[in-house]
Each structure stands twice: as structure tokens, then as C-alpha cells.
C-alpha positions in Angstrom: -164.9 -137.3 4.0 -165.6 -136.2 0.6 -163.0 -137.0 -2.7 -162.2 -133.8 -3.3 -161.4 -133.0 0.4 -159.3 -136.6 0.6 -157.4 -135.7 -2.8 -156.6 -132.1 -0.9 -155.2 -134.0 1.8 -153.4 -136.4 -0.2 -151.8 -133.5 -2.2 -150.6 -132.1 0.5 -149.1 -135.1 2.5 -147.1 -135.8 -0.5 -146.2 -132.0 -0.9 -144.3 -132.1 2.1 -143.0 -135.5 2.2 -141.2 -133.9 -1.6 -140.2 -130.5 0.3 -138.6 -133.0 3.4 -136.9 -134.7 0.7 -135.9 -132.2 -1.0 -134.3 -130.5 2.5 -132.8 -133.5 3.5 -130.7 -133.8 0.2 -129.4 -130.5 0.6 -128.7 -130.4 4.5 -126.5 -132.3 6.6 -126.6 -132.6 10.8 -124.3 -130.8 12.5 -122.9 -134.0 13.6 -122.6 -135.9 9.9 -121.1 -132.7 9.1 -118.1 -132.9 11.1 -118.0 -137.0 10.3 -117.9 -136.1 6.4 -115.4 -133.2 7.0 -112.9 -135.5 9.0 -110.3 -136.4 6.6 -110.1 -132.5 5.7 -109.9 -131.5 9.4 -107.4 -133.7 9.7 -105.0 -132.8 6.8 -105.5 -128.9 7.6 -105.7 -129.2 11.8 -103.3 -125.9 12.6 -101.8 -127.9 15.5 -100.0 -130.0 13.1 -98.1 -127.3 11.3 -96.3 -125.8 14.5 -92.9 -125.4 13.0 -94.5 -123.7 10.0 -96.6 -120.5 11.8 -97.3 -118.6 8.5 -99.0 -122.0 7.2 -100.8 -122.3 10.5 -101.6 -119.0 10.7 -103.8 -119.4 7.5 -105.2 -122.9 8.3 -106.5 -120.9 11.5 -108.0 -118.0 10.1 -109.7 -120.2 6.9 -111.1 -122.6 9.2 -112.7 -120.0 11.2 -114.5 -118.6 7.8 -114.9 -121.7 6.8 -117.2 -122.8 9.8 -119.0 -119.4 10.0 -120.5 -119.9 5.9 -121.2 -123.5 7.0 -123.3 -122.3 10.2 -125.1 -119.4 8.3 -126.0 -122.3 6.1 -128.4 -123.4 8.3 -130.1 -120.7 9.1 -133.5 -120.5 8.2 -134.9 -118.9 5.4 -131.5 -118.3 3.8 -131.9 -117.2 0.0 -127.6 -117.6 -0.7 -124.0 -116.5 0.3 -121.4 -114.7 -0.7 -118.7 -116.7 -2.9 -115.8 -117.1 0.0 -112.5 -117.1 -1.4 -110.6 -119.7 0.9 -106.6 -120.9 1.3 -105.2 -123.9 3.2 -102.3 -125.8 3.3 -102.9 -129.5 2.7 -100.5 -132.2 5.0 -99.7 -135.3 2.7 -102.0 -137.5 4.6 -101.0 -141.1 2.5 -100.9 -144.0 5.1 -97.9 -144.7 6.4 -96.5 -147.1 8.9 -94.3 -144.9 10.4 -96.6 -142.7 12.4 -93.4 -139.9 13.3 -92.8 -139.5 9.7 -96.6 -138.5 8.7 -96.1 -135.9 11.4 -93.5 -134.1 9.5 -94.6 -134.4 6.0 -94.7 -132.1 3.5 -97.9 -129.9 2.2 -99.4 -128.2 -0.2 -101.3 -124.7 -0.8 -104.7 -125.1 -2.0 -107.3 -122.2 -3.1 -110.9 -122.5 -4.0 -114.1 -120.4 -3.8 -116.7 -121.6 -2.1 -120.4 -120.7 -4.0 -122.5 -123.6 -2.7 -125.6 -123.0 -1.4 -126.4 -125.8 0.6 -124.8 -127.7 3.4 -123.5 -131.4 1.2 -122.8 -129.3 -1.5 -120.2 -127.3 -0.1 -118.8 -130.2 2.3 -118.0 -132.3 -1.1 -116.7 -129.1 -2.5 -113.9 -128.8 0.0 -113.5 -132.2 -0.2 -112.6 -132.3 -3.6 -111.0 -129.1 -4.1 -108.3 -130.6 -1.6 -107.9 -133.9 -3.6 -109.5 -135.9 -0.5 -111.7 -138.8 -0.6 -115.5 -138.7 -1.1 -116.1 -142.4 -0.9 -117.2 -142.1 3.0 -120.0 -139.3 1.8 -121.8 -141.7 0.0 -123.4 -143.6 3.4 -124.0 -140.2 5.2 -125.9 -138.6 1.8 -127.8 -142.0 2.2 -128.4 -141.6 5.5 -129.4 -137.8 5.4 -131.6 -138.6 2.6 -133.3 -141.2 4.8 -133.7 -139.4 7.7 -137.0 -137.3 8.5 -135.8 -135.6 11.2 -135.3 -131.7 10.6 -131.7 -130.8 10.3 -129.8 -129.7 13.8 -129.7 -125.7 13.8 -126.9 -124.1 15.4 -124.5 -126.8 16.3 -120.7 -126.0 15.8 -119.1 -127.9 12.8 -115.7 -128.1 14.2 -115.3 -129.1 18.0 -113.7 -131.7 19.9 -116.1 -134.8 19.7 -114.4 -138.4 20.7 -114.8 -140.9 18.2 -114.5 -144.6 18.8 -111.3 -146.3 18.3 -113.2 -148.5 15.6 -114.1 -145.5 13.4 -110.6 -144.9 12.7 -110.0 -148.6 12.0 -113.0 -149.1 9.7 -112.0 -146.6 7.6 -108.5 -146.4 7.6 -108.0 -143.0 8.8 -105.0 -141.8 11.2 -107.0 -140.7 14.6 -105.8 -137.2 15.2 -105.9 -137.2 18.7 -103.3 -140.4 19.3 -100.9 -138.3 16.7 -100.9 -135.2 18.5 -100.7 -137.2 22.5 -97.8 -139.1 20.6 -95.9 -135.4 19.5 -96.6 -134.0 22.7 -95.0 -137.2 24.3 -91.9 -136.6 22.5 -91.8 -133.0 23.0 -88.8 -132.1 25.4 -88.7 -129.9 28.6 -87.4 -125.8 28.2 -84.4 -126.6 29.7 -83.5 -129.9 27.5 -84.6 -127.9 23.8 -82.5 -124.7 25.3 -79.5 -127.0 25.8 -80.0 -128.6 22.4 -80.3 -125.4 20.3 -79.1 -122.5 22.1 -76.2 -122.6 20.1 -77.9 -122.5 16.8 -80.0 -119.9 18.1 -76.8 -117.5 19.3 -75.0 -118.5 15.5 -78.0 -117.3 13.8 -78.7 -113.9 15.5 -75.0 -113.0 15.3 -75.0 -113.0 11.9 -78.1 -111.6 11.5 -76.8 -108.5 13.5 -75.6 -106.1 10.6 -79.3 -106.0 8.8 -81.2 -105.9 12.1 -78.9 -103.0 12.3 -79.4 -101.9 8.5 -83.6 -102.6 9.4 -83.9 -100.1 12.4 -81.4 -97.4 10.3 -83.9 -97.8 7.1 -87.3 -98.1 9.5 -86.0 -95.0 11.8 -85.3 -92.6 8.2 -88.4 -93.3 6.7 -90.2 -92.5 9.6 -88.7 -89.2 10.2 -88.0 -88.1 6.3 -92.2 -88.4 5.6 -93.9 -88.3 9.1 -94.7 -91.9 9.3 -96.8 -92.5 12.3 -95.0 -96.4 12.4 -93.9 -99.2 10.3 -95.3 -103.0 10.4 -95.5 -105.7 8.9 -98.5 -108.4 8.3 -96.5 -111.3 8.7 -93.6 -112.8 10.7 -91.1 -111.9 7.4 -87.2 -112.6 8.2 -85.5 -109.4 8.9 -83.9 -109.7 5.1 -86.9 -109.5 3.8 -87.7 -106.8 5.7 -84.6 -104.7 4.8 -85.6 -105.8 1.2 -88.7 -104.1 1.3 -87.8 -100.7 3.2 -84.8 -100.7 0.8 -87.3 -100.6 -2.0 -89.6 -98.4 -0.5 -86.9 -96.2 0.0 -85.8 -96.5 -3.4 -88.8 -95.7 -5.0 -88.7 -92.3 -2.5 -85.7 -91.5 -4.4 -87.3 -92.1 -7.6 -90.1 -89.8 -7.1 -89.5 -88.0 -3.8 -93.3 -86.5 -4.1 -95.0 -89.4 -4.2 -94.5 -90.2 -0.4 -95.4 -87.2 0.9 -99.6 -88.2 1.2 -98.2 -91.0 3.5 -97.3 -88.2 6.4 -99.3 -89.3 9.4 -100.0 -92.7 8.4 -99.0 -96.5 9.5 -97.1 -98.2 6.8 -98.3 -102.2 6.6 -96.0 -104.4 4.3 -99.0 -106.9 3.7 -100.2 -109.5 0.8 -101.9 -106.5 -0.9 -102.1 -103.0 -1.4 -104.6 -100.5 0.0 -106.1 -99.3 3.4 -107.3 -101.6 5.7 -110.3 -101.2 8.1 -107.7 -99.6 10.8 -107.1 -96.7 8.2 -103.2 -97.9 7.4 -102.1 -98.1 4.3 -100.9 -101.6 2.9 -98.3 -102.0 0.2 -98.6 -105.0 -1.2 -94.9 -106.9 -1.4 -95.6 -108.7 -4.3 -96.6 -105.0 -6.1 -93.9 -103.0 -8.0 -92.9 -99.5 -7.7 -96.3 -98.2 -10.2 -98.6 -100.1 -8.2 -97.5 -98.6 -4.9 -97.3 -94.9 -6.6 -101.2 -95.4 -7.7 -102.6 -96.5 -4.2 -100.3 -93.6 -3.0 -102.1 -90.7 -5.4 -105.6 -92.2 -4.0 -104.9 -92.0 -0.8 -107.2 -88.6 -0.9 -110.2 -90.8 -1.6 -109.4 -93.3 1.0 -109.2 -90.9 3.5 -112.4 -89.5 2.4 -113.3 -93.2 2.6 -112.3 -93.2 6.3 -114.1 -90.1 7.8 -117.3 -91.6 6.2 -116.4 -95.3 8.1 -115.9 -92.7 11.2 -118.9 -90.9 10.6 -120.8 -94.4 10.6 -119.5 -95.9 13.8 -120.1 -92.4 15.8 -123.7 -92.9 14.3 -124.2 -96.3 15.5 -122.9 -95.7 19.0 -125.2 -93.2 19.4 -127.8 -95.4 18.3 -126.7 -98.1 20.8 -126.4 -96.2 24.2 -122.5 -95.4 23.3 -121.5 -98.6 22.7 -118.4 -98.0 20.3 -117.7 -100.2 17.4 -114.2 -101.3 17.0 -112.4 -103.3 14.2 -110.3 -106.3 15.9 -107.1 -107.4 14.1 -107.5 -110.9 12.8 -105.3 -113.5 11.8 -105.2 -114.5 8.4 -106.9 -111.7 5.2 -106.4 -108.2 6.3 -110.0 -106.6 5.8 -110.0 -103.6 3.5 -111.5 -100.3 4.2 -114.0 -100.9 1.8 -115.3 -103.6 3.0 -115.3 -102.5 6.2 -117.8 -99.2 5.2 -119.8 -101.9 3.6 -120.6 -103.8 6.5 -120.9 -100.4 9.1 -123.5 -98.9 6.4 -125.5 -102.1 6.4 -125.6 -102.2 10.4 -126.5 -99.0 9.9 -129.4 -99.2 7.7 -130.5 -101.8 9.8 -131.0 -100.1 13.0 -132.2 -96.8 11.2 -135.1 -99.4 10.3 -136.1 -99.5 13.9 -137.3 -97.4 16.9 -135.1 -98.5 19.1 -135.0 -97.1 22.7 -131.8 -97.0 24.5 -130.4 -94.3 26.6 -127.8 -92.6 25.1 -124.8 -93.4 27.6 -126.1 -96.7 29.0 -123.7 -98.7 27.2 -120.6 -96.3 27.0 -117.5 -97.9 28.1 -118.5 -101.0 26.2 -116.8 -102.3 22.7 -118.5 -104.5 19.8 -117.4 -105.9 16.4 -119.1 -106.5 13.7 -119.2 -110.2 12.0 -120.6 -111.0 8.6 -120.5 -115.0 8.7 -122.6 -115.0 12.0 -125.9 -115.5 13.0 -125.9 -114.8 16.8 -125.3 -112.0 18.7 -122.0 -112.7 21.5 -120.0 -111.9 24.3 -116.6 -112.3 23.5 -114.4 -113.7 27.2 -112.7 -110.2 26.6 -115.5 -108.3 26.9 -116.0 -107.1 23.3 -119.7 -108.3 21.8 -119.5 -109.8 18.4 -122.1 -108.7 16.6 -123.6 -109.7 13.3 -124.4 -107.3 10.4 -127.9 -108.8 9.8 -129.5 -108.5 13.3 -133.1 -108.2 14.2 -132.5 -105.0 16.3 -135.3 -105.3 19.0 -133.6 -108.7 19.7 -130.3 -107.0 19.8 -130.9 -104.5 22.0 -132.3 -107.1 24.3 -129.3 -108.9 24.2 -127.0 -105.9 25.0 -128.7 -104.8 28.3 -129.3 -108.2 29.8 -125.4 -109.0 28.7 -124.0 -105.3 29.8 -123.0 -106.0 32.8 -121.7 -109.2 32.5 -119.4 -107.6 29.3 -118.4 -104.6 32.2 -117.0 -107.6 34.3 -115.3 -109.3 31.3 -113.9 -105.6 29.9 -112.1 -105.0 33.6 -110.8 -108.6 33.9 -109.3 -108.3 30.1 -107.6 -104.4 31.6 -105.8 -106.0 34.8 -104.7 -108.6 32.5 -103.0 -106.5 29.9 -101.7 -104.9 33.0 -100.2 -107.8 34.5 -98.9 -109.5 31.1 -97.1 -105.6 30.9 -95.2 -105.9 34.2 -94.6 -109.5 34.1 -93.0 -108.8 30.6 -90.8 -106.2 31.6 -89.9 -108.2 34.3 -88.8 -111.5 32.5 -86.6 -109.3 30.2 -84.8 -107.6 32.9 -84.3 -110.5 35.4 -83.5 -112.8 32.4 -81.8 -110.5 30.4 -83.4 -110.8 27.5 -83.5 -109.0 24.2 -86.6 -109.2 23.5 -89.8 -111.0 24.5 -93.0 -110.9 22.3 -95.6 -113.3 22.0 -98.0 -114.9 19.2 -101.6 -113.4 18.4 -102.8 -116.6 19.3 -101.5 -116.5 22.5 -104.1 -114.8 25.1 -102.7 -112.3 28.1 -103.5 -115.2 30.8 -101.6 -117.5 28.6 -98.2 -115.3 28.6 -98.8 -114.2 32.3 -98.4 -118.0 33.3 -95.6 -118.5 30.5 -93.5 -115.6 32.1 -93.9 -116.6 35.3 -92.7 -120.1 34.2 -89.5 -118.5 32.9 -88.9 -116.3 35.8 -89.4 -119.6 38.2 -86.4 -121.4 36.0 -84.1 -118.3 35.1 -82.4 -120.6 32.6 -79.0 -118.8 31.9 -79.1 -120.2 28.3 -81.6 -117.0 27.4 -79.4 -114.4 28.3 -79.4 -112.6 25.1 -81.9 -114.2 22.9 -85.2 -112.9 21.3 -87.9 -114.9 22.7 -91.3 -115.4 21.2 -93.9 -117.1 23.1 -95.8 -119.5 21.0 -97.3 -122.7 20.3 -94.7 -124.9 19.6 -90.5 -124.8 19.7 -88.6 -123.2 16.8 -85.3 -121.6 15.9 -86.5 -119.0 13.1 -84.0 -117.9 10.5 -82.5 -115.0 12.1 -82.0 -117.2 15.6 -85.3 -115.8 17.6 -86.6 -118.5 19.5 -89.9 -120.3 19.4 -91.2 -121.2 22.8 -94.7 -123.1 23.6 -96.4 -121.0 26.4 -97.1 -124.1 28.0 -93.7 -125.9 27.9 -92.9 -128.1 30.1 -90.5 -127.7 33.3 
């Protein structure tokens, strides 16, 4: 072999022993991943906030977001991300020798924006940002910078992996799993909890009675003074502050009686912020004041506008993909706005303008998809809905919606005769238990409530004769006495 061909292959060998280096500082396994994010899992873990559901609700949602910018990541060829905003509430986490008291410590909020481009980076990130410990990182950077092996693409970072006993007593950490078999140990049947706080429950609504009355006179005249199509709200708000915010709305009506008339037609959502969201309602922010709310109100013209565009878009793309129709699913956590929303719809749609794609025009109708910017796969959602990612190789896509289409046809009927069921067996647990109301948690899937209400109807406990039931996670009397009920309590 020659010099100059044995310095060739020299340089080479030792260029990519520097790029595997340099890749192996930057990325963590799947697997190391969740080890190094185990403390923060632990403190944020939604399960452990079940008498706070707001709190939970958030932890959900940002964990969710949270584990799709850590997956994308990994893909390959990845140039950078968009900074991710990102709220949690943090549990107080200090050892403590009383393992009951841990579970009902206090917490705190947290925000921080995520602009890390690389899988350690961002892990140590989030660790700090929550005031959590980074001594434990130092073995695994060791050990990723170590390793030669390429870096696991595509495994989950938060799933339920069983760790030795030892790991927990090495390094001091509270082992989730033993605290949540502990609290559900303790947790009582329906018919002990109903005995125990039925009473507090009755006190509560009775005198919450005059402003649930004062809530449905307000919600009722707003609706019929300006043509209101409905009137929500984003979170589970006590039905004072409810009464506070129609009271102001209807004040500021008052002030400037023109002002509310571009609202005729449209859903009013009393939400964290103000504008239109992706479903085209408009969102008054309760933290705004009366001038905020009157300028979202004069541009509603322009969000409109902004709507028949976002329209426009999806009756494009389901053309495009054999009548497929693209829907926006209500999440938990950030409402998305309409903005945002076009964004991603003009994006999907550049992309598949971009190819010659060939699918007949009504071989998918009948069939739903969503679009997903923090994923990297194509999927079939158990509801029958594909979950679609803005940035996908269309011949691959179209692939993956006729192999999957009838499969998603099975899924769509099954998710129909549920809703169907969960309908009947609602109505029939209000009536036969003579309920006031019985409603149920996002989180809580139609299957789920269908085997809750037939629980109830099975026990006909006389103690709920009259209450507002909620079917949930956990059990809670809320501040105006509705009831918390896990779907899954115990007979």
C-alpha cells in the first residue's frame, strides 16, 4: 500500500472516530434518556396530582410536547427545532421518612423554553430549569461518550420500564411505582368515600345554588341578546368565576353595546388568552381587560377571513388524499390558535402539491386525520383518526393510508357504537340514579365511562341522589360540591 493511500485511510478512520464522538456527546439512548429524566418524571408524574386536575391537566399536556421535541430529536438529518415554551408543576420531592406526607406535598409552577438542539442538552435543561439534580448525568454523559454504538432511533422516552429495587436505593430516589400501589391501597371503596363526604358535597352545592342560578340567567341573555352559537369555558373554573366573567362580559356589552355584535354566530371560549382558536371560536382571554377584548372583537373580520382560507386548505388536501378530511382534535393543555393552525395546513399542503400523488378521489372518504408537528411517524389513532405529521414524505404517506384504511374503517365504527353506548348508558345512570348531572373528564375514554356507569347502575348508592357527578381519575369534592369520582373505583 502506498503512503499517500495509508495517510488517506488514516485520515479518514480518525474522521469518523471525531464525527462518532462528536454524535455521542450530543445524543443520548432512548433508554439513558428516560434514566436521566427520572427524578423529573417523578416530581411532574400527573398521577400524583389527582386532587389538583387543572395542575394535572398541564403536567399531561407538557409531557406529551415534551416527549414529541425529544423523539424528533433523533431523527436523522435534523438541522433544529422550534423553541417550545413548556409549564409544569413541580411536587416538593425532599426525602422524607414519612412516605403519606410526600404524597400530599405542595408544588410549584415552573416555565421554561426549550431551544436545545440536541438530546443531553435539552435533558440537563429541564433538569435544571426545575431545580433538580444533575449529579446522576455525569455517569450516563460518561457512558454515552464511551459508547460506539449509534444512538437507538425511535424509542419512546416516557414508558413504563421496571427498575430494580437497588436503583432506587443507590441513589436515594422515592420509587414511583411503590408510592402510587401504596395511595391506591389506601384509596376507599364508592360507597365508604360517599358516606364520608356526601354531606360536604350536599352543603356545598346548596349554597352554591343562587349563582348557578345567576350563571345560566347571564349564559342564557348573552346568548340570545347577540346570537351566540354557545358559551364555554377552557377550564374546570368554579361557577363564581364563571358568573365573574359573564358579568364582565356583560358589562363591557353595556359599555359599548356595538362592539358585540361581530360575535353573532360564534362560540364564546373563556380561555388563558385571547383570539380564535383552530375550531374558529373566539377566546377571551380572563386575565385581559375590557380594551383587549374590544380589539380581538374589531378583528374578528380578519380572523374570519383567516378561517375560510384554513377551510379552503383542508377541502384542498382531502381532495388530494382520496377524501380523507382533516380535523382539528381538542387537546388538553395550550389551546392552538388559528394561526398556527393555517400554518401547519399550508405546510401539508405545500408538501403534497410537491408530489404526483395518485389516489382516487373518494377512496378514503369517511375517514379523519390530524395533523401533528412534534412527530415523526405517520399513525392510527385506537379511534380511528390517523395522526399525521406535517413533514411527511408523501409517497410513503399515501402508502401508509391505503394499507391502514381499512383497519382505521374498523376503528372509526367501534369509536361510533361507543359514543352510542356511553350516550344511553349516561342518560340511563342520571334517570335511575337521579342524578343532576353526570359528565366525565377528557381523559376519560367512552369504554372507560361505559364500564364506570354500569358500575354505578350495579350499586344504585342512594347517597347520589342529587349530586353532580364527574367521572374522573381520582375522588374530590370541588368547590361548589360536584363530585370527583375515579372511573375505576372500587366496589
Amino acid at each position: 500500500m502506498s503512503v499517500k493511500l495509508l495517510l488517506r485511510c488514516t485520515f479518514r478512520s480518525e474522521k469518523k472516530r471525531a464525527v462518532m464522538c462528536l454524535v455521542q456527546q450530543r445524543l443520548l439512548s432512548g433508554a439513558d434518556t428516560v434514566n436521566a429524566l427520572r427524578p423529573f418524571y417523578f416530581a411532574v408524574h400527573p398521577d400524583f396530582f389527582g386532587q389538583h386536575p387543572r395542575e394535572r391537566e398541564v403536567n399531561e399536556n407538557s409531557l406529551k410536547r415534551l416527549n414529541g421535541y425529544l423523539e424528533n430529536l433523533q431523527k436523522p438529518g435534523l438541522r433544529s427545532l422550534k423553541p417550545m415554551d413548556l409549564t409544569f408543576y413541580v411536587r416538593d420531592t425532599k426525602e422524607s421518612s414519612d412516605m403519606q406526607a410526600d404524597l400530599t406535598s405542595g408544588f410549584r409552577s415552573v416555565k421554561f423554553t426549550l431551544r436545545t438542539n440536541d438530546v443531553l442538552s435539552t435533558v440537563m435543561n429541564v433538569l435544571k430549569s426545575c431545580s433538580l439534580s444533575v449529579e446522576h448525568m455525569k455517569g450516563l454523559k460518561a457512558s454515552a461518550e464511551a459508547s460506539k454504538s449509534p444512538p437507538e432511533a425511535g424509542v419512546p422516552f416516557y414508558r413504563p420500564i421496571k427498575w430494580d429495587k437497588t436503583y432506587y436505593t443507590f441513589t436515594g430516589f422515592r420509587d414511583p411505582e411503590q408510592e402510587l400501589q401504596q395511595a391506591r391501597r389506601v384509596e376507599p371503596t364508592l360507597s365508604l368515600w360517599l358516606r364520608n363526604n356526601e354531606p360536604e358535597a350536599t352543603k356545598k352545592h346548596n349554597a352554591s345554588l343562587p349563582l348557578r342560578e345567576e350563571l345560566n340567567r347571564l349564559k342564557k341573555e348573552l346568548c340570545h341578546k347577540f346570537d351566540l352559537a354557545d358559551i364555554r369555558w377552557q377550564r374546570s373554573w368554579g361557577v363564581a368565576h364563571r358568573c365573574c366573567q359573564l358579568q364582565s362580559l356583560s358589562r363591557l356589552s353595556q359599555q359599548n353595546p356595538d362592539a358585540l355584535i361581530t360575535l353573532q354566530g360564534h362560540t364564546v371560549v373563556f380561555s388563558d388568552q385571547s383570539g380564535m382558536n383552530a375550531s374558529g371560536h373566539v377566546m377571551l382571554g380572563t386575565m385581559d381587560v375590557h380594551h383587549q377584548w374590544t380589539k380581538l372583537l374589531q378583528q374578528l373580520p380578519s380572523y374570519r377571513s383567516l378561517q375560510q382560507q384554513t377551510d379552503w386548505l383542508k377541502e384542498r388536501i382531502s381532495f388530494l388524499l382520496g377524501g380523507v378530511q382533516v380535523v382539528h382534535l381538542e387537546r388538553l393543555g395550550p389551546v392552538q390558535p388559528i394561526t398556527e393552525h393555517y400554518s401547519t395546513l399550508s405546510t401539508f399542503h405545500k408538501t403534497l402539491m410537491s408530489q404526483n400523488l395518485r389516489l382516487h378521489p373518494r377512496s378514503l372518504q369517511g375517514l379523519t386525520m390530524s395533523l401533528e408537528n412534534d412527530r415523526s411517524k405517520p399513525a392510527l389513532h385506537e379511534m380511528g383518526h390517523f395522526i399525521i405529521p406535517t413533514n411527511c414524505d408523501s409517497p410513503k404517506l399515501q402508502v401508509f393510508l391505503q394499507s391502514h384504511a381499512p383497519q382505521a374503517r374498523q376503528c372509526t365504527q367501534r369509536r361510533i357504537q361507543l359514543q352510542v353506548e356511553e350516550e344511553a348508558v349516561v342518560k340511563q345512570c342520571v334517570h335511575s340514579l337521579s342524578l343532576r348531572s353526570l359528565t366525565k373528564e377528557p381523559s376519560v375514554s367512552s369504554s372507560q365511562m361505559i364500564m364506570c356507569c354500569k358500575r354505578l347502575l350495579d350499586q344504585r348508592s342512594p347517597l347520589m341522589q342529587g349530586l353532580h357527578i364527574c367521572v374522573s381519575h381520582f375522588y374530590s369534592v370541588m368547590q361548589d360540591g360536584d363530585v370527583c369520582v375515579p372511573w375505576d373505583s372500587k366496589s
